[in-house]
Residue frames relative to the residue before (quaternion, step in Angstrom):
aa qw qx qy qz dx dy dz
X 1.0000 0.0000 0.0000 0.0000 0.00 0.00 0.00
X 0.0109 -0.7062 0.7065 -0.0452 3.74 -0.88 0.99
X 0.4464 0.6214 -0.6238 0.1597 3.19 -2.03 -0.09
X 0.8212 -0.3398 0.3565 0.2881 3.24 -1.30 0.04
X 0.8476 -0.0971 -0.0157 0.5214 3.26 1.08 -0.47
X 0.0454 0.9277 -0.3580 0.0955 2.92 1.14 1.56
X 0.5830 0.7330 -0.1616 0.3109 2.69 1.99 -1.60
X 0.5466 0.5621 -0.2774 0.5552 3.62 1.59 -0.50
X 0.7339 0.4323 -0.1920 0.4874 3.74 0.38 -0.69
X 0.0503 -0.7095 0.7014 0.0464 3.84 -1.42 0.30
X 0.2993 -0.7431 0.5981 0.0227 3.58 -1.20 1.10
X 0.2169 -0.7116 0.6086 0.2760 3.55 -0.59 1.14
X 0.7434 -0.2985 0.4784 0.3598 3.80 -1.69 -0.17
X 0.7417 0.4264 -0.2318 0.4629 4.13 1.43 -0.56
X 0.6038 -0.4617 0.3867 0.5221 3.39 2.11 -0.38
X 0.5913 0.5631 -0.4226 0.3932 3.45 0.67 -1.10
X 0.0805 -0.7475 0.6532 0.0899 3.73 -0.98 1.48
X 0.1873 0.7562 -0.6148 -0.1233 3.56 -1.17 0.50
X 0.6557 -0.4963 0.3906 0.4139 3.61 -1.67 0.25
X 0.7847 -0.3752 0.4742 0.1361 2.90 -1.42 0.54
X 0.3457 -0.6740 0.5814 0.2969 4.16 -0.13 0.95
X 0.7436 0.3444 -0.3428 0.4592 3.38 -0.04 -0.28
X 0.5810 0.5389 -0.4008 0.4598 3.69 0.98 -0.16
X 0.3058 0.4990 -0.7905 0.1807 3.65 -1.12 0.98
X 0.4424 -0.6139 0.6507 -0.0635 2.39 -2.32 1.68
X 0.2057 -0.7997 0.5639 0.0078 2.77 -1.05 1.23
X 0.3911 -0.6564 0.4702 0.4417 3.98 -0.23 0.61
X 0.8069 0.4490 -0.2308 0.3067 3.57 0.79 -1.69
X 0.7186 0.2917 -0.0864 0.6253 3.65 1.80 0.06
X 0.1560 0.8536 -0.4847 0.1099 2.95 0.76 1.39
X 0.3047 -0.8291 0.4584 0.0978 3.38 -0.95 1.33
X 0.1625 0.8309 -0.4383 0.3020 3.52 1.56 0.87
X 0.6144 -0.6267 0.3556 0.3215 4.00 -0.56 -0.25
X 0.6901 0.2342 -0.1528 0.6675 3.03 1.71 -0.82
X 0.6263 -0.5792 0.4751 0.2157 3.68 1.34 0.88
X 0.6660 0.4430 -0.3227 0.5061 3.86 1.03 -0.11
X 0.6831 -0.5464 0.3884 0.2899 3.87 0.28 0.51
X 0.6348 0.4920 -0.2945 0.5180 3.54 1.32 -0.12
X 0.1426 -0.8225 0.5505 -0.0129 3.40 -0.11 1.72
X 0.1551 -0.9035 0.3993 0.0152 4.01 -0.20 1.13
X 0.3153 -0.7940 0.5187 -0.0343 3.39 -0.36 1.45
X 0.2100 0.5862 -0.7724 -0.1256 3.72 -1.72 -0.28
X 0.2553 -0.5319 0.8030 0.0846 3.24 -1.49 1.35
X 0.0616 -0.6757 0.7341 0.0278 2.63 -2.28 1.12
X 0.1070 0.7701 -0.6150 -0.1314 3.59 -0.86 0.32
X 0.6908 -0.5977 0.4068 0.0085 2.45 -1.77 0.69
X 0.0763 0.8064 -0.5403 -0.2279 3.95 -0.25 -0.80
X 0.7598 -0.4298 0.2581 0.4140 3.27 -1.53 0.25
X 0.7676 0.3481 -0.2668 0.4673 3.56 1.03 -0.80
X 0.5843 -0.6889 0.2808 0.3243 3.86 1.50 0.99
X 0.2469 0.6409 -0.5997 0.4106 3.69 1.99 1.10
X 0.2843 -0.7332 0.6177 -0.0079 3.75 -1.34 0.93
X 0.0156 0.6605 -0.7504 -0.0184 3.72 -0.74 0.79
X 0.1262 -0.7367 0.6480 0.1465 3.59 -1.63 0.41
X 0.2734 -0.7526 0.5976 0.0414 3.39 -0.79 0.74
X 0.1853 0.8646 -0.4410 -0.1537 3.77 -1.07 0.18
X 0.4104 -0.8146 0.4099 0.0006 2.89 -0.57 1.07
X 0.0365 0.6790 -0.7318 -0.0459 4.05 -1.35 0.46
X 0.0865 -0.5809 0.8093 -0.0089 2.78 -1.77 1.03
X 0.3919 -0.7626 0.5099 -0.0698 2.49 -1.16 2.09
X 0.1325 -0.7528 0.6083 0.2138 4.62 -0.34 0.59
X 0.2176 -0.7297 0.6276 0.1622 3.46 -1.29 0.92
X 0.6654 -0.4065 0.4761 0.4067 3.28 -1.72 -0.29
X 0.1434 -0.6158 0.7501 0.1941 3.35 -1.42 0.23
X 0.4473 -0.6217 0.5959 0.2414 3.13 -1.32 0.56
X 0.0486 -0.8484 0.5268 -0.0167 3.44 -0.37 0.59
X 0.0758 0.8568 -0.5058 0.0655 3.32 -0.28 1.10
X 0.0795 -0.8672 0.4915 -0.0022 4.21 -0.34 0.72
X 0.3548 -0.7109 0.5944 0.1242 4.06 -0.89 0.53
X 0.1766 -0.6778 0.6581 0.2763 3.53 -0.59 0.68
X 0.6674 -0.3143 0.5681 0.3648 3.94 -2.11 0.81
X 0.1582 -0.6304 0.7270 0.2215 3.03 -1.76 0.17
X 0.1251 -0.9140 0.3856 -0.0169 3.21 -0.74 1.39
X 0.1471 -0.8521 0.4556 -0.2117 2.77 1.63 1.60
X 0.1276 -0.7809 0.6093 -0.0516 3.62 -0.95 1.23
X 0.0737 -0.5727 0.7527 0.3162 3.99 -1.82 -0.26
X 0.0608 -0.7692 0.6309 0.0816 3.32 -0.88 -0.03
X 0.3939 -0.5155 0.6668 0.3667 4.14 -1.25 0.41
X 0.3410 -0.5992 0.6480 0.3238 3.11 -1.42 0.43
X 0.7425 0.2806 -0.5245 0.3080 2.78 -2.01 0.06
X 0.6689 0.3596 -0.3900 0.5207 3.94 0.69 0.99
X 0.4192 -0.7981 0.3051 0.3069 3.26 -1.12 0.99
X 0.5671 -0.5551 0.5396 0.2812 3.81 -0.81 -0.02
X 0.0884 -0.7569 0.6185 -0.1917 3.47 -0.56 1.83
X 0.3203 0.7027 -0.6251 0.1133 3.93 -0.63 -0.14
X 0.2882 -0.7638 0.5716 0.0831 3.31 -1.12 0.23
X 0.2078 -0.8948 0.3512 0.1811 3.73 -0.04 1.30
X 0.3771 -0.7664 0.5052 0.1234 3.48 -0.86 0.92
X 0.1104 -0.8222 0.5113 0.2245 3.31 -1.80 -0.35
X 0.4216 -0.7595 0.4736 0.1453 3.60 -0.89 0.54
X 0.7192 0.1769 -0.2622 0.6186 3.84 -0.71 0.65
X 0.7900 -0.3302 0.3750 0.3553 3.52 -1.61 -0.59
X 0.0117 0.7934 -0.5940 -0.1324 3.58 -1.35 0.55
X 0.2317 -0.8052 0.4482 0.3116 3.43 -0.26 0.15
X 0.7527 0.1612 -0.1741 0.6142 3.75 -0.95 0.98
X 0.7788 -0.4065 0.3242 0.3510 3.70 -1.47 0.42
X 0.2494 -0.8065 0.4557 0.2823 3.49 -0.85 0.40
X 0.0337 0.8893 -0.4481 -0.0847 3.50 -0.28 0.56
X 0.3874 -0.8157 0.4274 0.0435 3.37 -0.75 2.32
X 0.0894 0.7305 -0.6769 0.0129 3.28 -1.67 0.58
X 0.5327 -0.5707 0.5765 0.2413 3.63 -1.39 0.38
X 0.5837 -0.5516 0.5571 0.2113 3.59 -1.36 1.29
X 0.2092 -0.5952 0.7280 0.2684 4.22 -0.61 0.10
X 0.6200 0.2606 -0.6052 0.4259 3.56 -1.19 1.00
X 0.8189 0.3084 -0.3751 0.3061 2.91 -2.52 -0.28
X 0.5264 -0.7197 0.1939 0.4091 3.45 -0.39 -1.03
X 0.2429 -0.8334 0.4803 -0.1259 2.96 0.30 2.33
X 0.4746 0.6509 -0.3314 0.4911 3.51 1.77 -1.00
X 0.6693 0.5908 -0.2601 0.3678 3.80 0.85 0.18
X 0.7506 0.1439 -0.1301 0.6317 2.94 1.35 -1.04
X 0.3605 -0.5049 0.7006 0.3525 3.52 -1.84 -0.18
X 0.2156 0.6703 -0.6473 -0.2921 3.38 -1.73 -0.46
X 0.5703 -0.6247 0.3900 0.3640 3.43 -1.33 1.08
X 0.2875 -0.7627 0.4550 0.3587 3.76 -0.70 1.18
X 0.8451 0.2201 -0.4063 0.2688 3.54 0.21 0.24
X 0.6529 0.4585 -0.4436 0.4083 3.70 0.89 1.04
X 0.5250 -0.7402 0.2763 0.3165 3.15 1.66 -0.07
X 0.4233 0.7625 -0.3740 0.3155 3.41 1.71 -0.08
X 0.1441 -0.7966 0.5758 0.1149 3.36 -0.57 1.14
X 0.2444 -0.7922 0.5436 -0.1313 3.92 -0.92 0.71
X 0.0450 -0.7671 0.6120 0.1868 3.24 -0.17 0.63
X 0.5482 -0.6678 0.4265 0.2675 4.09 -1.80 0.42
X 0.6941 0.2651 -0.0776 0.6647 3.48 1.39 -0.39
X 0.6127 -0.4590 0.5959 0.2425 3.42 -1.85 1.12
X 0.4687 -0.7317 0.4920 0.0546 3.51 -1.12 1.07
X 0.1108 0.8579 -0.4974 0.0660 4.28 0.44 1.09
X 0.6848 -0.6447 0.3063 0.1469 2.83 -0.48 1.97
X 0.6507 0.6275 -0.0742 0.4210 3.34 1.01 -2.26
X 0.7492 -0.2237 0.1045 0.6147 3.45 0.95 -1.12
X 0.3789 -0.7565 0.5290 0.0653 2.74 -0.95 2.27
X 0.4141 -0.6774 0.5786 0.1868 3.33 -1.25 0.80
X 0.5235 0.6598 -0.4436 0.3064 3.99 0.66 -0.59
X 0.8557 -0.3080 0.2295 0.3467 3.32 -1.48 -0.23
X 0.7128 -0.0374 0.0722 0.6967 3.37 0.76 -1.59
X 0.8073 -0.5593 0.1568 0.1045 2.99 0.12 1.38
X 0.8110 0.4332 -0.2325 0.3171 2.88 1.42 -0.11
X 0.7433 -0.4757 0.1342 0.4508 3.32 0.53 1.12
X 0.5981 0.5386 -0.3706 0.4635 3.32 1.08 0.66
X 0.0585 0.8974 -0.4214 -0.1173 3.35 -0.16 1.20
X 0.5270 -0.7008 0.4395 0.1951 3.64 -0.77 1.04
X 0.1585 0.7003 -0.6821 0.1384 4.17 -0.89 0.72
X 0.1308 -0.7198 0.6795 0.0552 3.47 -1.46 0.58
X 0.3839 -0.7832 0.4820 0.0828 3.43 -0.66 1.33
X 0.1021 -0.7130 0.6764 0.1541 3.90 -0.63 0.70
X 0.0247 -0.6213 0.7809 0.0600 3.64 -1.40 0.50
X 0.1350 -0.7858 0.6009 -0.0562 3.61 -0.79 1.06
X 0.2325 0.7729 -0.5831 0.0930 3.81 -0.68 0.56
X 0.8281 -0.2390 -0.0395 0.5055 3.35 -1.20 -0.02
X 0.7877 0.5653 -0.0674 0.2356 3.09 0.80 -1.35
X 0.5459 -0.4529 0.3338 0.6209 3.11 2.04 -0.79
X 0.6694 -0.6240 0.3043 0.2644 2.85 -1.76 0.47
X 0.0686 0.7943 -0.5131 -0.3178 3.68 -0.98 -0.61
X 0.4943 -0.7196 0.4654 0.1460 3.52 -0.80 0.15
X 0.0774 0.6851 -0.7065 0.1597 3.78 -0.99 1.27
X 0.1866 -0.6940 0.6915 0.0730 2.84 -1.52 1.61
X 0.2466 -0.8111 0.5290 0.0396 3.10 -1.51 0.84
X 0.4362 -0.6208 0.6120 0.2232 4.06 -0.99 0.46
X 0.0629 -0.6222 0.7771 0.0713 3.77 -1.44 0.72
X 0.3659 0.8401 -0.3875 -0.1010 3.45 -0.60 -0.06
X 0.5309 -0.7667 0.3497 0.0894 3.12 -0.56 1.51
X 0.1247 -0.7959 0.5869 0.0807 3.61 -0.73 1.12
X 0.5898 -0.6100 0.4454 0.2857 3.16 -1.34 0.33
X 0.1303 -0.8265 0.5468 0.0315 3.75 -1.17 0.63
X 0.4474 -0.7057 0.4881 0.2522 3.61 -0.36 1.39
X 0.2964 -0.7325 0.6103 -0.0561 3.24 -0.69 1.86
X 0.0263 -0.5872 0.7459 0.3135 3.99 -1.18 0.12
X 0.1960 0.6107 -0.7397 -0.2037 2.87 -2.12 0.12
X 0.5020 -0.6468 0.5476 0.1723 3.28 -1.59 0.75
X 0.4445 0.7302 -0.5058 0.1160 3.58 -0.32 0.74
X 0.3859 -0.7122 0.5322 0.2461 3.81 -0.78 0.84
X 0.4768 -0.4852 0.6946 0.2342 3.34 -2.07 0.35
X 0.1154 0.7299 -0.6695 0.0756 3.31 -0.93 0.98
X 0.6483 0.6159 -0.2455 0.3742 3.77 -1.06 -0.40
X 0.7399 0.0710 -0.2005 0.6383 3.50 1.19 0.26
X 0.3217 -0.7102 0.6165 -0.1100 2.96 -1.22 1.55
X 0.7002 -0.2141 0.4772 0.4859 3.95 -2.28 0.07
X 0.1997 0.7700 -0.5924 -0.1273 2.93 -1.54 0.31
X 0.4352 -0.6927 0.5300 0.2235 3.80 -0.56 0.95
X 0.3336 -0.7931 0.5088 -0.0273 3.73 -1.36 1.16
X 0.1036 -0.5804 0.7259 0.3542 3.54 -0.47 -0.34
X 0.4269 -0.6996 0.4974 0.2846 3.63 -1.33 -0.18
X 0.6470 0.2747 -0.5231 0.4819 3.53 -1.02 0.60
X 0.6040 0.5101 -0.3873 0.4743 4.08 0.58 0.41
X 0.6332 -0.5751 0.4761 0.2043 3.03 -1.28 1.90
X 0.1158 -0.7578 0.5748 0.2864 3.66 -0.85 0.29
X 0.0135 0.8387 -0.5440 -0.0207 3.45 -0.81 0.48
X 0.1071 -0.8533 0.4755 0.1852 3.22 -0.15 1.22
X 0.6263 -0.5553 0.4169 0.3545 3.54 -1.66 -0.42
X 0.7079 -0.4932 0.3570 0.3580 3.62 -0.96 0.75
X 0.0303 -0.8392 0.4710 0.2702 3.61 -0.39 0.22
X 0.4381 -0.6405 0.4806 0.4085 3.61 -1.14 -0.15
X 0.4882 -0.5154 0.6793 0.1860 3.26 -1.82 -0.47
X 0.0912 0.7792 -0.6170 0.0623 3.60 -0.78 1.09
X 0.5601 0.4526 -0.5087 0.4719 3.63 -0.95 0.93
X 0.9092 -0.1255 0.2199 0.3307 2.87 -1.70 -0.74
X 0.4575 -0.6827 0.4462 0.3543 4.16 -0.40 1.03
X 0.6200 -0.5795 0.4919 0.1946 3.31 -1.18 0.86
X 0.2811 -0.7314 0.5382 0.3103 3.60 -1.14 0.68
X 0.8315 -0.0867 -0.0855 0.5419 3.30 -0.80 1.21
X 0.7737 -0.3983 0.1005 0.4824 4.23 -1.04 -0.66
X 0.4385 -0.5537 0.6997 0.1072 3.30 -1.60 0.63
X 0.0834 0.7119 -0.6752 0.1739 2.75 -1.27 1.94
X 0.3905 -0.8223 0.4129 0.0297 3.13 -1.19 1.28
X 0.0204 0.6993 -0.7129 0.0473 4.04 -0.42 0.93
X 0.6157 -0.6049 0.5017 -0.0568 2.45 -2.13 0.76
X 0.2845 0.8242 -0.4803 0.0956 4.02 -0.06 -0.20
X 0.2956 0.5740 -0.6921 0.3227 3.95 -1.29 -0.04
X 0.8510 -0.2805 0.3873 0.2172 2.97 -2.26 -0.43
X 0.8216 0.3434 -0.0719 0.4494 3.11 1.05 -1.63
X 0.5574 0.7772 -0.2522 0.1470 3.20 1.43 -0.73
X 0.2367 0.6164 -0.5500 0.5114 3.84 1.49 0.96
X 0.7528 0.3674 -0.4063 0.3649 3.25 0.11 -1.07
X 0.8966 0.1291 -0.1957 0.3756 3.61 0.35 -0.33
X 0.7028 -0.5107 0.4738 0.1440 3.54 -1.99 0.18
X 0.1307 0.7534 -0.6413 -0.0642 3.60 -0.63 1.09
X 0.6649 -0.3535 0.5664 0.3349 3.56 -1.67 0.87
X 0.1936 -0.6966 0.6533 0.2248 3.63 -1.15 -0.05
X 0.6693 0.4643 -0.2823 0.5067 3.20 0.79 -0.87
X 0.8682 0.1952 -0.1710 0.4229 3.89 0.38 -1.11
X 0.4617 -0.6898 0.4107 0.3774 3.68 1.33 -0.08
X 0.3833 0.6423 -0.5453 0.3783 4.10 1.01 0.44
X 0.1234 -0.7112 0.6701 0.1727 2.97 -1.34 0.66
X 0.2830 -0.7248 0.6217 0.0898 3.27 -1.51 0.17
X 0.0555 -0.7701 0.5778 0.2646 4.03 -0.10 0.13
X 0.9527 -0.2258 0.1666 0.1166 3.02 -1.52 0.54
X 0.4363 -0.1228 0.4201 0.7862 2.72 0.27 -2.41
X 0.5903 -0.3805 0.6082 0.3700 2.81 -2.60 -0.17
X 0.4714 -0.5484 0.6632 0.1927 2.79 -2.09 0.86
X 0.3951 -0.5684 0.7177 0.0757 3.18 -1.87 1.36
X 0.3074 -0.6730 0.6359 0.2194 3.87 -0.55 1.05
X 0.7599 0.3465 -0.4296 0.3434 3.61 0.46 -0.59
X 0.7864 0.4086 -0.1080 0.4505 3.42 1.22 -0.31
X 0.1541 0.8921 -0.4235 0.0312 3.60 1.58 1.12
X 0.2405 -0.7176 0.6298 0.1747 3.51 -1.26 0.64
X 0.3740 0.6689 -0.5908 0.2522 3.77 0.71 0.50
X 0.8406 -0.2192 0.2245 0.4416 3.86 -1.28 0.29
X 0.8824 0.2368 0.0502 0.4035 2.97 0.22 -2.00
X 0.3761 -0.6633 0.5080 0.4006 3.79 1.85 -0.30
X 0.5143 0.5594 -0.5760 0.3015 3.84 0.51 -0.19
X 0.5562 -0.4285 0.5435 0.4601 4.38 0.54 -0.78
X 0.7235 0.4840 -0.2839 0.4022 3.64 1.03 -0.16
X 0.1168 -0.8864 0.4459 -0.0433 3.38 -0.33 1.60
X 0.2915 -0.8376 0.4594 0.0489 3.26 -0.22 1.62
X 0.2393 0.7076 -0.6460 0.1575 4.05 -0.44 0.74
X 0.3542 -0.6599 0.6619 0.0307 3.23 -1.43 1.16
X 0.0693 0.8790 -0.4716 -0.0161 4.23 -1.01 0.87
X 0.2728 -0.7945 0.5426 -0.0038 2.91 -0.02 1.76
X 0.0817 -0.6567 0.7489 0.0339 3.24 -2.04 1.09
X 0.0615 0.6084 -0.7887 0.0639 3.19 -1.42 1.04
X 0.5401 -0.5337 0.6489 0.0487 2.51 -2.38 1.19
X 0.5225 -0.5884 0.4690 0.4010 3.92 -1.49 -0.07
X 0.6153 0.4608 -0.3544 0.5323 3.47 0.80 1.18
X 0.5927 -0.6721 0.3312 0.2954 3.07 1.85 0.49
X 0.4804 0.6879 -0.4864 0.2439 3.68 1.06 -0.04
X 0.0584 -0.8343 0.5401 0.0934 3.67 -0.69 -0.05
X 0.0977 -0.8314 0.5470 -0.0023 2.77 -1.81 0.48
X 0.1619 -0.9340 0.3181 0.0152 3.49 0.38 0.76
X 0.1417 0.8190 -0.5540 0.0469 3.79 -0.30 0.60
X 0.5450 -0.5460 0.5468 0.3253 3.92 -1.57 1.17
X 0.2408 0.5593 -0.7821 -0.1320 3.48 -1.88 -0.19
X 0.3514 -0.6348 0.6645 0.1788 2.63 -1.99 0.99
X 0.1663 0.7533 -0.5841 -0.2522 3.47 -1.41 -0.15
X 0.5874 -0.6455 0.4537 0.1801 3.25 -1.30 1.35
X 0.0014 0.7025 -0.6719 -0.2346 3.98 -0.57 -0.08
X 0.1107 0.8596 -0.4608 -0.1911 3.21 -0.94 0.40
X 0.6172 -0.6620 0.2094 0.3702 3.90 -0.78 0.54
X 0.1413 -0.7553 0.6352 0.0776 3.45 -0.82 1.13
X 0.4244 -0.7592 0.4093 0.2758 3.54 -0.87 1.23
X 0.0487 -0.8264 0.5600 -0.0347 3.64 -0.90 1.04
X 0.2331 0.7750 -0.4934 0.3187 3.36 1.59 0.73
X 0.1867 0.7453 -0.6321 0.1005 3.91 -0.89 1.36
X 0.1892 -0.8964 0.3937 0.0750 3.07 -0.74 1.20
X 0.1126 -0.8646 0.4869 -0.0517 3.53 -0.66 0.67
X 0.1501 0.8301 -0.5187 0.1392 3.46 -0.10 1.64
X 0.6154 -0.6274 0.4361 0.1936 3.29 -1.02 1.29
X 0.5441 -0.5357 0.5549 0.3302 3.71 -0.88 1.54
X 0.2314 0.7499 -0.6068 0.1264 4.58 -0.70 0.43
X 0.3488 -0.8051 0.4792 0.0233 3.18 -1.01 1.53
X 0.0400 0.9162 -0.3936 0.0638 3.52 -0.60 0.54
X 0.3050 -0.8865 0.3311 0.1071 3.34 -0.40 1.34
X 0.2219 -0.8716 0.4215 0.1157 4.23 -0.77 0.58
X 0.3225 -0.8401 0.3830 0.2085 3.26 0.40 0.70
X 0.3778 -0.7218 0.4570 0.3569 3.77 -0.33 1.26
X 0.6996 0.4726 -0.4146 0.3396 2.95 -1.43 1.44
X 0.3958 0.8519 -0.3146 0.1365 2.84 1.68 -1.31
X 0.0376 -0.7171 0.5752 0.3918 3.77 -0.69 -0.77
X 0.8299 -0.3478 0.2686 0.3437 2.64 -2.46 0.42
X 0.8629 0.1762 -0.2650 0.3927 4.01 0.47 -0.20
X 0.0040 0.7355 -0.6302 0.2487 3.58 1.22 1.26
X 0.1281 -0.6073 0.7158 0.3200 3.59 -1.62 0.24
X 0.4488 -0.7175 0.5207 0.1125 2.99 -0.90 1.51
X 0.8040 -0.1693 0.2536 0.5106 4.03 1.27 -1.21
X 0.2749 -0.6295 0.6743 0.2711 4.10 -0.62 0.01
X 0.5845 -0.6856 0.4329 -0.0305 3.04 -1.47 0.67
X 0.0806 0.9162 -0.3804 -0.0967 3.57 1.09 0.49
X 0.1563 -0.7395 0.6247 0.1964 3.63 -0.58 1.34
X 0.4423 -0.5619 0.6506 0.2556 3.61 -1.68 0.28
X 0.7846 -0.0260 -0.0606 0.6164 3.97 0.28 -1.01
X 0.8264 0.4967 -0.2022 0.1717 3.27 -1.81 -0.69
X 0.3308 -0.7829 0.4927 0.1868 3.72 -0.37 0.15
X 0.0648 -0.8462 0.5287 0.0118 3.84 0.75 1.36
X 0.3238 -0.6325 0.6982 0.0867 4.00 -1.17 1.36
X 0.8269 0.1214 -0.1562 0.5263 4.02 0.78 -0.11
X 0.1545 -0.6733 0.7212 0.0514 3.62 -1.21 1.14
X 0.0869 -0.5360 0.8397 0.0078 4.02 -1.58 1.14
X 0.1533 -0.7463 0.6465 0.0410 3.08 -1.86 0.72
X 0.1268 -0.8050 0.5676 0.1171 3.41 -0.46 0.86
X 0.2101 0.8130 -0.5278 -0.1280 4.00 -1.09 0.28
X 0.5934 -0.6438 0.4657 0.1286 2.58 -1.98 0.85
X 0.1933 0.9359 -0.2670 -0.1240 3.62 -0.42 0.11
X 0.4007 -0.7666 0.4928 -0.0947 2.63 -0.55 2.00
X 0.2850 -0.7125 0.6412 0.0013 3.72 -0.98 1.67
C-alpha cells in the first residue's frame, strides 16, 4: 500500500485496509495532505507468480452533526455563603467548550471560568437585604456554552434562604416620664445599643395601659391618645400611673423589651364664679339665723370670707 497517506492505514495479506489505533479523524482537523478530508491510497497486489495490478483508492471523512445541552445548575443556598457550581453538558460537542455568562438580570454577580465552567458568585448572599433584581432572593444568570458549532444557552436560579441569626441588642433612650395633665404625651424615639439587628426593627406596644396609647412601628415613639384629666384617670389602677411595656424585634425574631412609666400630675385649674345675691335679716334676728346659701356658678371653693354691707 502507498500514497500520500498511507502512513495512517495498515493492509492485512486479504486486502482488508484499516487506520491506524492511534489514527482518529477529525472532520474539523483534518490531517490529510491537502487538509480536505480525502485520505488517498493505492493498493497493490501481488500473485504467486509476482504479476501486480494497482488499484486506487480515497476514503473520504464526513461531518457529524454534533449537537449538546448545557445541565441546569439551578441551586438553594443559606445566605451569608457564596454560590459555586460548575456547568456541564449533555449529548455531543464538537471541539472545546468555551463558557460565559449572558449580561442582564443578575449576571453582575457571578464570574464563570470560560474554560472550566466554574460558576462563583462575588459577594456573600444576606437574606435581610436581597441584592437581585426584584428583590426577592432569587437571583437570575444565563449560561453560554460555545463550541465549534455555536452557542447554546441555559438559564439558571440561585436562591437564597434565610438563616435564624441571634443578636443581642438593648432599648435604651427612653425613660419614666412625669406630665402635667390635659397635655398629649409624646414621647421620644428610642435607640438600640449592642449588637446590629438582623435586617428591620419593629416596634409594638403592650402593659396594662397600653389602649390608651400609640406606637410608631418603624421608630418606636409613642404618642397617647388624648390628655389625661388627673381628676379623672383612666390608667389600670386610677392612681395617674400609666404602665406600658416596648418591645423591639428584628426579622430573626430577636427582641428586646423595656417598662415606661408615665406619671400625670395635677395642675390647679380651680376658677371661681359667684353670682352678685341679695339677702334680707329680719331685725332681731339671732346670731345663728340662716340668713341664705350661697350659689357658686364655676369651681369648687375649700374656703368661704364674708364681707357685709349695711343697709337700714
Amino acid at each position: 500500500m502507498t500514497g500520500t497517506e498511507a502512513s495512517l492505514f495498515t493492509i492485512d495479506v486479504d486486502g482488508t485496509v484499516t487506520s491506524l489505533p492511534a489514527t482518529v479523524f477529525d472532520f474539523e482537523n483534518p490531517t490529510d495532505t491537502g487538509t480536505d478530508n480525502v485520505y488517498n491510497l493505492t493498493i497493490t497486489a501481488t500473485d504467486s507468480e509476482a504479476s501486480t495490478a494497482n488499484k486506487q483508492i480515497t476514503i473520504t471523512i464526513t461531518q457529524v452533526t454534533a449537537d449538546f445541552t448545557i445541565n441546569d445548575a439551578s441551586a438553594s443556598i443559606p445566605e451569608n455563603t457564596a454560590f459555586s457550581a460548575t456547568a456541564t453538558t449533555a449529548g455531543t460537542t464538537v471541539g472545546d467548550i468555551t463558557w460565559s455568562l449572558k449580561a442582564g438580570n443578575d449576571a453582575a454577580k457571578f464570574t464563570i471560568d470560560s474554560a472550566t465552567g466554574v460558576i462563583t458568585s462575588t459577594v456573600a448572599f444576606d437574606y435581610e437585604n436581597p441584592t437581585d433584581t426584584n428583590t426577592d432572593n432569587i437571583y437570575k444568570l444565563t449560561i453560554i456554552g460555545t463550541d465549534t458549532n455555536g452557542a447554546k444557552n441555559q438559564p439558571i436560579t440561585v436562591t437564597v434562604g434565610d438563616v435564624i441569626e441571634s443578636a443581642n441588642f438593648t432599648i435604651t433612650g427612653i425613660a419614666d416620664s412625669t406630665i402635667a395633665e390635659n397635655i398629649i404625651f409624646i414621647s421620644v424615639a428610642p435607640t438600640l445599643t449592642g449588637e446590629t439587628p438582623i435586617g428591620t426593627i419593629t416596634y409594638s406596644l403592650s402593659g396594662a395601659d397600653e389602649s390608651l396609647f400609640t406606637i410608631d412601628t418603624t421608630t418606636g415613639a409613642i404618642t397617647a391618645n388624648a390628655a389625661f384629666d388627673h381628676e379623672n384617670p383612666t390608667d389600670d389602677g386610677a392612681d395617674n400611673i400609666y404602665n406600658l411595656t416596648i418591645t423591639a424585634t428584628d426579622d430573626d425574631d430577636n427582641t428586646d423589651s423595656a417598662n415606661v412609666i408615665i406619671t400625670i400630675t395635677n395642675v390647679f385649674e380651680n376658677t371661681l364664679t359667684i353670682a352678685d345675691q341679695t339677702r334680707e335679716v329680719a331685725e332681731n334676728a339671732n346670731n345663728d339665723d340662716l340668713v341664705g346659701i350661697v350659689l357658686e356658678t364655676t369651681g369648687e371653693p375649700t374656703e368661704y370670707n364674708v364681707d357685709v354691707t349695711k343697709e337700714v
